[in-house]
KEKE-809706 format. One line per 2 residues: number of its first residue (from 0); for each residue y, z, x of C-alpha. Coordinates in Angstrom, 1 decimal. Layout:
# residues N
NUM = Y Z X ~ ...
This chain:
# residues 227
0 = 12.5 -12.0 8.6 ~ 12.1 -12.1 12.5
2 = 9.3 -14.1 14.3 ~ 7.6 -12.5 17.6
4 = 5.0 -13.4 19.9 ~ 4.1 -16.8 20.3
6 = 4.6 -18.3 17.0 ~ 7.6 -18.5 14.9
8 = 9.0 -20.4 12.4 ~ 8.8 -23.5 13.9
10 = 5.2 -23.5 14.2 ~ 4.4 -22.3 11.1
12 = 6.6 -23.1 8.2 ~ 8.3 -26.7 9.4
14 = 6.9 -28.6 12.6 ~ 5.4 -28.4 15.9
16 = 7.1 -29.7 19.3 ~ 5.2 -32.4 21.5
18 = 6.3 -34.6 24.0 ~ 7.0 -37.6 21.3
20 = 9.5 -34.7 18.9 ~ 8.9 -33.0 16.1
22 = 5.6 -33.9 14.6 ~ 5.8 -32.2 10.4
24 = 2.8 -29.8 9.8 ~ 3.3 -30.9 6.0
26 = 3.8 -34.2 4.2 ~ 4.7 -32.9 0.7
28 = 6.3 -30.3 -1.3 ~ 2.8 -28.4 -1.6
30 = 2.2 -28.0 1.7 ~ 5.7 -27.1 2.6
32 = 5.5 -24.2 0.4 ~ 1.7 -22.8 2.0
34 = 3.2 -23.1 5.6 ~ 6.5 -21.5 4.2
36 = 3.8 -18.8 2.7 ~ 1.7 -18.7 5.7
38 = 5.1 -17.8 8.0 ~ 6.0 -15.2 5.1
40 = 3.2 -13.2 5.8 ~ 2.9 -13.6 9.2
42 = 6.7 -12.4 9.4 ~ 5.7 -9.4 7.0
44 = 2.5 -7.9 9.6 ~ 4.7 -8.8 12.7
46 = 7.2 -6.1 11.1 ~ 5.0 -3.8 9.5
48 = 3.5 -3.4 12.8 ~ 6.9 -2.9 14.7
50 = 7.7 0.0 11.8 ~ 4.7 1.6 12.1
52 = 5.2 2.0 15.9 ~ 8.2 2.9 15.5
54 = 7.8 5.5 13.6 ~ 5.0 6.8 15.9
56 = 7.7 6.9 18.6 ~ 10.2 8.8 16.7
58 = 12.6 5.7 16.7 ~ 13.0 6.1 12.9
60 = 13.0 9.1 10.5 ~ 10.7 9.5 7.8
62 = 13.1 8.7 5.1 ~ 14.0 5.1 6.2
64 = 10.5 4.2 7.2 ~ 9.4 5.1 3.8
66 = 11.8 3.2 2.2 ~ 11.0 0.2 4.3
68 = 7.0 1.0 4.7 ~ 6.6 1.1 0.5
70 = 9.0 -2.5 0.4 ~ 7.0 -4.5 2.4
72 = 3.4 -3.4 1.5 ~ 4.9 -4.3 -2.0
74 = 6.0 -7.7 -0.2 ~ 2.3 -7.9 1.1
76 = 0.7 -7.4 -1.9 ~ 2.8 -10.0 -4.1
78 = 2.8 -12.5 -1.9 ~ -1.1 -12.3 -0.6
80 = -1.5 -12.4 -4.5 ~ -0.6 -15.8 -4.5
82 = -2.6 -16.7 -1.4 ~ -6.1 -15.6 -1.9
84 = -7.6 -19.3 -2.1 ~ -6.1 -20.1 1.0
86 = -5.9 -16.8 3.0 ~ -8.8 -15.2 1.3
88 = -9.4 -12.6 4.4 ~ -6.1 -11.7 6.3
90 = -7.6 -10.2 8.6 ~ -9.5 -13.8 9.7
92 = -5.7 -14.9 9.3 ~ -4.5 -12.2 12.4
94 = -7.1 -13.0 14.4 ~ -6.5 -17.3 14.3
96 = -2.5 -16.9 15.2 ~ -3.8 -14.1 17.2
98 = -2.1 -11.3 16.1 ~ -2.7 -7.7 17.8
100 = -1.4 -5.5 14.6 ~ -4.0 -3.1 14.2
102 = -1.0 -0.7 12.6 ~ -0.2 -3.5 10.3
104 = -3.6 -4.3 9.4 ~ -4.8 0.1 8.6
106 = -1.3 0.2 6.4 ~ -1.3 -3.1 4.5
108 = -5.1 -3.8 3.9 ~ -6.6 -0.4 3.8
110 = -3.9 2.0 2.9 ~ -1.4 0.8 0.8
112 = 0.9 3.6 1.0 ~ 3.4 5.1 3.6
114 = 2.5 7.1 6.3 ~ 4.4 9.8 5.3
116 = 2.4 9.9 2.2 ~ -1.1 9.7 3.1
118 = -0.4 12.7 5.6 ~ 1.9 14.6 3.9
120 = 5.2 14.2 6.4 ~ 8.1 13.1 4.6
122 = 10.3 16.6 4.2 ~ 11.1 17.7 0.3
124 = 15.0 16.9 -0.2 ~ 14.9 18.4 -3.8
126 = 16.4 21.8 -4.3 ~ 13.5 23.1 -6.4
128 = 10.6 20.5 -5.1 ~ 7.9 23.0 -6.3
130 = 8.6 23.6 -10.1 ~ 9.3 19.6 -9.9
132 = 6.0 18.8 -8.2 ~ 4.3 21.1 -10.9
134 = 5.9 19.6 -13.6 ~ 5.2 15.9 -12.7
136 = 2.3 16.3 -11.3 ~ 0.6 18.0 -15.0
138 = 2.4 14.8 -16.1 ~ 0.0 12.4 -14.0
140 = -2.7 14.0 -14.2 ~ -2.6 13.7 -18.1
142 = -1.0 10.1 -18.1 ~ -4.0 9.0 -15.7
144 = -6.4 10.3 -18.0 ~ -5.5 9.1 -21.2
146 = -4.8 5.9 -19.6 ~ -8.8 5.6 -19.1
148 = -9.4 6.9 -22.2 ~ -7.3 4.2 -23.9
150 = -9.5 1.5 -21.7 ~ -6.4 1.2 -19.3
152 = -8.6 0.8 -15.9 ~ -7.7 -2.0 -14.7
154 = -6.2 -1.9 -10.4 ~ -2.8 -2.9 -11.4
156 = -2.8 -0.1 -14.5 ~ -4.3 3.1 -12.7
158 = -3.3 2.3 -9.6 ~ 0.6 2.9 -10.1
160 = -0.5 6.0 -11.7 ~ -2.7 7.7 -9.0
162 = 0.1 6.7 -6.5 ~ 2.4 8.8 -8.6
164 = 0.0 11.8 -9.0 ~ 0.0 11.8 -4.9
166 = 3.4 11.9 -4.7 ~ 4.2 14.5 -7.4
168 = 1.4 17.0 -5.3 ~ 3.0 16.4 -2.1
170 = 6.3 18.1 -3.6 ~ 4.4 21.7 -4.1
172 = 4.6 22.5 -0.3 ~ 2.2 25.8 -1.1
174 = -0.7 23.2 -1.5 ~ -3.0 23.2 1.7
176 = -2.9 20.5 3.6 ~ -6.2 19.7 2.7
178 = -6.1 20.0 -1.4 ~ -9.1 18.9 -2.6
180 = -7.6 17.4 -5.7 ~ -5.2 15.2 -3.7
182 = -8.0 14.2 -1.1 ~ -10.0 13.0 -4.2
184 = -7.1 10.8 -5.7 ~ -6.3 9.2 -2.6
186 = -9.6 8.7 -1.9 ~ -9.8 6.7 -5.5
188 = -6.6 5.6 -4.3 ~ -7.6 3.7 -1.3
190 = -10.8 2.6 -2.3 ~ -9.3 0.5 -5.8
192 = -6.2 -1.0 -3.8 ~ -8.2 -3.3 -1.7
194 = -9.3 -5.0 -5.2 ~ -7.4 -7.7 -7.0
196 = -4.6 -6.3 -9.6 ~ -6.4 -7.5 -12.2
198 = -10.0 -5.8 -11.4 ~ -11.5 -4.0 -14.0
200 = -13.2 -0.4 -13.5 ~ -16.6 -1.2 -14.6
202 = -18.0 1.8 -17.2 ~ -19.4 3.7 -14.5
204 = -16.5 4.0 -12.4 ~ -14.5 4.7 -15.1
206 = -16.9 7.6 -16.2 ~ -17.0 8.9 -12.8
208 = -13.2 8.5 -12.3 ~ -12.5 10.9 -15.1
210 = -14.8 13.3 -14.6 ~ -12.8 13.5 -11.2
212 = -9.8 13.3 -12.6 ~ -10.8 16.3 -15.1
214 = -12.0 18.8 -12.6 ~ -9.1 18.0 -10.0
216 = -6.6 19.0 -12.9 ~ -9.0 22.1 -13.9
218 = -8.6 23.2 -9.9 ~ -4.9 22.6 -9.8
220 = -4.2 24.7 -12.9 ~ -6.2 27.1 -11.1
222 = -4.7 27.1 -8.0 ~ -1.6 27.8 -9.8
224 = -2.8 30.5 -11.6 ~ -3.6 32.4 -8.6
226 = -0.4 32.1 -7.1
């Protein structure tokens, strides 16, 4: 990964220039690996931020900047996994190397997901995207809600799930833009990937998560009927 802005590699993952040489920022294998971490995820806002505004610009279509948008939030979250004791806020973390990636910051620590998915612009490439969409997205629903039926409700169980559920709607272009079922799962969405993979729905949540889950699907089948 590429360094820009005032620090780089140099500054973060090995040593520090002075007028005496190279002074080392660590003195054993431990710390080598937290600086090494440190200039990991520096490296990984620097370019989310860089995609993101390219992508407002029109410098990259909407397939590639998927691609690349969905691999490094999965980047982010596995490797700020491993960090929390040290980097327990990352946004504290911008602001001391005095990072302006407020792009970076909206897609990795709030979203968690694609532009082109939370708003819906990445064009269909399937041949029949709407009987597809249907299909899969019957399939979510029902796999989301047996999964919390079963007790599955923990962030890194659901989570995947709902992401899936988003998708699958986005391929049945005679949704509205503004599909209340979808707005509801992202909203869940959002709101459970800024907790720890291994965060537990507590019984209310869970409860209340279903109930959505259950009248989303009863409005979707409806939708469909009336089409």
């Amino acid at each position: 990964m590429s360094f820009v802005g005032g620090v780089g590699p140099a500054t973060l993952a090995g040593s520090a220039s002075s007028g005496n040489g190279d002074i080392k920022l660590y003195t054993n294998k431990k710390e080598q690996a937290l600086y090494e971490s440190y200039a990991d995820l520096y490296a990984i806002i620097k370019t989310t931020e860089k995609l993101e505004r390219a992508f407002v610009r029109d410098a990259i279509d909407a397939g590639r900047y998927e691609e690349a948008c969905g691999k490094l939030i999965g980047q982010f979250k596995v490797l700020w996994a491993s960090m929390k004791d040290t980097v327990p806020n990352v946004e504290s973390f911008m602001s001391d190397y005095n990072m302006q990636c407020p792009m970076a910051a909206t897609r990795l620590l709030h979203s968690g997901i694609p532009a082109t998915v939370e708003h819906r612009t990445k064009p269909s490439l399937t041949s029949d995207p709407e009987a597809l969409g249907v299909a899969e997205t019957v399939e979510h629903f029902i796999t989301a809600m047996d999964s919390l039926k079963l007790n599955l409700a923990a962030v890194d169980q659901i989570c995947p799930i709902l992401l899936n559920l988003i998708n699958s709607m986005d391929k049945i272009k005679s949704l509205p833009a503004d599909f209340g079922p979808r707005a509801k799962v992202m909203s869940w969405y959002k709101k459970l990937y800024q907790k720890p993979a291994n965060y537990e729905l507590p019984e209310d949540d869970v409860r209340q998560l279903m109930y959505e889950l259950e009248a989303s699907y009863n409005t979707f089948l409806a939708t469909l009927r009336k089409k």
